[in-house]
C-alpha positions as CSV (number, residue, x, y, z in Angstrom):
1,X,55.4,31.2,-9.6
2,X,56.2,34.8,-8.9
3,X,54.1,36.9,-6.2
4,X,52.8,38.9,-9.2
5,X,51.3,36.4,-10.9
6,X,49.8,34.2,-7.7
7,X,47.4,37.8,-5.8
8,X,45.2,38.1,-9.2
9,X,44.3,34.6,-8.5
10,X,43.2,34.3,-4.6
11,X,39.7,36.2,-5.1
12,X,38.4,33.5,-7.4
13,X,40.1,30.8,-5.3
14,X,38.2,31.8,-2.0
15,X,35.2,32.1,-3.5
16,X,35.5,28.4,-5.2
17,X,36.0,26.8,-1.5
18,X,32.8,28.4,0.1
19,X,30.6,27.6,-2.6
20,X,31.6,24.0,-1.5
21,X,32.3,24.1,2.2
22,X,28.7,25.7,2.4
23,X,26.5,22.7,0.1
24,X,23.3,25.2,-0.2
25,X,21.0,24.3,-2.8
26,X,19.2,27.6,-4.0
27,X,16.2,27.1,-6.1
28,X,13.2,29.7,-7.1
29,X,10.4,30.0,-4.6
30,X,8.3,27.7,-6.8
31,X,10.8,24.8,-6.5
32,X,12.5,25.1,-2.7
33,X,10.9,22.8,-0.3
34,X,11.4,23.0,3.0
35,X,13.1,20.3,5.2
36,X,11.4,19.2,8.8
37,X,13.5,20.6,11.5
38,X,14.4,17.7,14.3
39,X,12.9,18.2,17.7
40,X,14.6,17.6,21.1
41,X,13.6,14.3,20.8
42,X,14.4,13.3,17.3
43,X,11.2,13.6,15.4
44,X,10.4,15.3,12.6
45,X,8.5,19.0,13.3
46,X,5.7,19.4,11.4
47,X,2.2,18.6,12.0
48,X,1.9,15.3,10.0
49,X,0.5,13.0,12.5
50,X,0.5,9.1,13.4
51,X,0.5,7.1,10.4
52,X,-2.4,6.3,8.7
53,X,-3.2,2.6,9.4
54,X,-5.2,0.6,7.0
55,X,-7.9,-2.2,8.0
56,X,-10.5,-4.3,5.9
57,X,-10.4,-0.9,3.8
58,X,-11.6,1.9,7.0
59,X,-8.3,4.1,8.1
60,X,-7.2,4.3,11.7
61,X,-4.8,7.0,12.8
62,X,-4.1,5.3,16.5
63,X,-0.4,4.8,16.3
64,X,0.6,1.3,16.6
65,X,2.5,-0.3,19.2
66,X,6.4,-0.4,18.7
67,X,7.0,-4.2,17.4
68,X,3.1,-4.4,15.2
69,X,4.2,-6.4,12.1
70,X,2.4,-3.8,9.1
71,X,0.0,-5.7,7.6
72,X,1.3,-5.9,4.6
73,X,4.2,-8.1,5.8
74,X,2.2,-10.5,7.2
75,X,1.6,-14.4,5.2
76,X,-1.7,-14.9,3.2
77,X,-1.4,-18.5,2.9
78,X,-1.4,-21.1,5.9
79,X,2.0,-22.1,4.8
80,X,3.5,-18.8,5.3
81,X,2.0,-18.4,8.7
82,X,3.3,-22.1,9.7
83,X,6.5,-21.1,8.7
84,X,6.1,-17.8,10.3
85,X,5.6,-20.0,13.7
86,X,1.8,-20.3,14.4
87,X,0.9,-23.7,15.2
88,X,-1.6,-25.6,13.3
89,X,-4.1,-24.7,16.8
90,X,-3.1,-21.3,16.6
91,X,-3.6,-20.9,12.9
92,X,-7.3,-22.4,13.5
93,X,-8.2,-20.2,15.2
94,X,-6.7,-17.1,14.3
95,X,-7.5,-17.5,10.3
96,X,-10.5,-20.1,10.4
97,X,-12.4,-18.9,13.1
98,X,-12.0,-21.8,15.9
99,X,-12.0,-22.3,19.4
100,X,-10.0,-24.0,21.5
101,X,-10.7,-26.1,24.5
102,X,-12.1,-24.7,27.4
103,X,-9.6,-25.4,31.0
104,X,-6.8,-26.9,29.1
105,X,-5.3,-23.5,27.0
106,X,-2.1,-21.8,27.9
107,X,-3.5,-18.6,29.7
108,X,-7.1,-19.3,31.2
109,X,-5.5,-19.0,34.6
110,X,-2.8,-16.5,33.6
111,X,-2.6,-14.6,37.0
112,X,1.0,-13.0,36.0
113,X,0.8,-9.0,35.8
114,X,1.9,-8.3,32.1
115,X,0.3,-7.4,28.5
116,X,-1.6,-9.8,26.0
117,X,-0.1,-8.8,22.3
118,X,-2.1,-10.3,19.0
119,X,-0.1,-13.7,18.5
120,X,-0.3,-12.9,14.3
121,X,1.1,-8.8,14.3
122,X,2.4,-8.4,17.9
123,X,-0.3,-5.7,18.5
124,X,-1.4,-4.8,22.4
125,X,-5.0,-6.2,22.8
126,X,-5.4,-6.5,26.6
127,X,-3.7,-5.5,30.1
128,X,-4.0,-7.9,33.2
129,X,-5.0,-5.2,35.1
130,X,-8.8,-5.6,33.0
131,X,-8.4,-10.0,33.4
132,X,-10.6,-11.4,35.5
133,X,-12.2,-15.0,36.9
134,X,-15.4,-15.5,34.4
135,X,-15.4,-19.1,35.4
136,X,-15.8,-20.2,31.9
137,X,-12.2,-21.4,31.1
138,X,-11.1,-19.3,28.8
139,X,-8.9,-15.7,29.9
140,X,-11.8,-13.1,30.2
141,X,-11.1,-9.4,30.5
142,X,-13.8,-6.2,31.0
143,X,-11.8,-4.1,27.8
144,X,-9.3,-3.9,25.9
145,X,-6.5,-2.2,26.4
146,X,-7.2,0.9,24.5
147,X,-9.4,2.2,21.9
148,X,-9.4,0.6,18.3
149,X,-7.1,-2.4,20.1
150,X,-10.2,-4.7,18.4
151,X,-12.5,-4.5,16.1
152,X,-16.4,-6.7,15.8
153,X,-18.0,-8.4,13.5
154,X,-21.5,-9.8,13.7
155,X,-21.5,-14.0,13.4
156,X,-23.9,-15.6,12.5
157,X,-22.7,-19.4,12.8
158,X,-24.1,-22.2,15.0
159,X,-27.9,-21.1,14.8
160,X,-27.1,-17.3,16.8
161,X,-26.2,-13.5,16.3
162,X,-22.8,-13.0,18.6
163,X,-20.2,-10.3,18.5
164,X,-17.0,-11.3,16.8
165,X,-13.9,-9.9,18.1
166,X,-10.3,-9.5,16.4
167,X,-7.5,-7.9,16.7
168,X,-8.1,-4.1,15.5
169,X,-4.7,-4.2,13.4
170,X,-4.3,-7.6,11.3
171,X,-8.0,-8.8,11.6
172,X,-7.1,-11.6,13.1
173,X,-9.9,-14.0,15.1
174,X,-9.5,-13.6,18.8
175,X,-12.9,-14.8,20.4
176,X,-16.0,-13.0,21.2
177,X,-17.5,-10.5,23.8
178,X,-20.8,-11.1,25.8
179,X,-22.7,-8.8,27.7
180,X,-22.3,-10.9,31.2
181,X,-19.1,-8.8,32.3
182,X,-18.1,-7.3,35.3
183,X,-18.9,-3.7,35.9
184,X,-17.4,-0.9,35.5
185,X,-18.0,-1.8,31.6
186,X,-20.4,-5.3,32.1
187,X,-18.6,-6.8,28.9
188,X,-16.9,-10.0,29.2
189,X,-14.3,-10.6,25.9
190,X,-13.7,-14.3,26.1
191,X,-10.6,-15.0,24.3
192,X,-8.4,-17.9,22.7
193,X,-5.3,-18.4,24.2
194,X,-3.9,-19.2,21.0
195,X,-4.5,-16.0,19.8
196,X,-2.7,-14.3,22.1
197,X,1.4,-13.7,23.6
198,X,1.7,-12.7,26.8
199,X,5.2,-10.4,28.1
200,X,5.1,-10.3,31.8
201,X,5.9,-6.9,33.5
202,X,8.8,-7.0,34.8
203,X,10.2,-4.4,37.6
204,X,7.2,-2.2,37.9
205,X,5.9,-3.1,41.0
């Protein structure tokens, strides 16, 4: 093709290629959304929050630990949590409410620095800093290991009024709390040990 012919075309040529190098979508003002810039540490700008977590119907906005299965993934029948892995102990008394024997569970005399998750969603519940020796033969701590980590419920079963306690994400049964604690709160939470997984520190100290 003769030199001519080819200058009359390179104007609509160059414009062609930076339409498509740039990929810009303009729309009117009414229709352009904006996208979230990405902070220094890979989040999303914006003042959106932690996400809104869901519990027997009230909404919590605590941001749940890395690892917390949502609760929506979680079995509804005791198959599904056998399968899952809970033992038919563990499945007692997370879903139906039970206790286990006193002296003889797994972490009664846990003395092991680490942190006690939910054994159903994975959730933190306790720290062994807050575990004490209640005597009673079940692992006892002061508090939990942050606000909303459990949630109460009033029971009224064997002929008394106590406090329930469960895990504050998937409900699940953990034991109950007693005003015979050790200061600086005087609450003692006697829990299962079959409600509970405990992950040892390592390296800290």
């Amino acid at each position: 093709m003769s030199l001519h012919r080819i200058l009359p075309l390179l104007p609509l040529a160059l414009l062609v290629g930076c339409s498509d190098s740039s990929n810009v979508n303009v729309s009117s003002d009414s229709e352009q959304e904006e996208t979230p810039t990405s902070t220094t540490d890979g989040s999303s700008g914006g003042n959106e929050g932690p996400p809104v977590q869901t519990v027997d119907g009230s909404e919590t906005t605590e941001p749940e630990r890395p690892g917390a299965t949502p609760v929506d993934e979680l079995p509804k029948t005791k198959e599904g949590w056998l399968k899952r892995g809970l033992t038919k102990e563990q499945y007692y008394v997370t879903q139906e409410k039970g206790t286990e024997r006193a002296f003889s569970n797994q972490y009664w005399d846990n003395k092991k620095d680490g942190e006690y998750l939910c054994r159903c969603c994975g959730k933190l519940l306790f720290d062994s800093e807050t575990k004490y020796k209640s005597g009673t033969g079940w692992p006892s701590f002061f508090k939990p290991a942050s606000e909303g980590a459990v949630g109460e419920h009033e029971d009224r079963s064997f002929f008394s009024v106590r406090t329930e306690i469960v895990c504050g994400h998937c409900d699940a049964h953990l034991g109950h709390v007693f005003e015979d604690g050790p200061q600086p709160t005087g609450l003692r939470y006697c829990m299962n040990s079959a409600a509970l997984r405990f992950e040892e520190r390592k390296g800290e100290k």
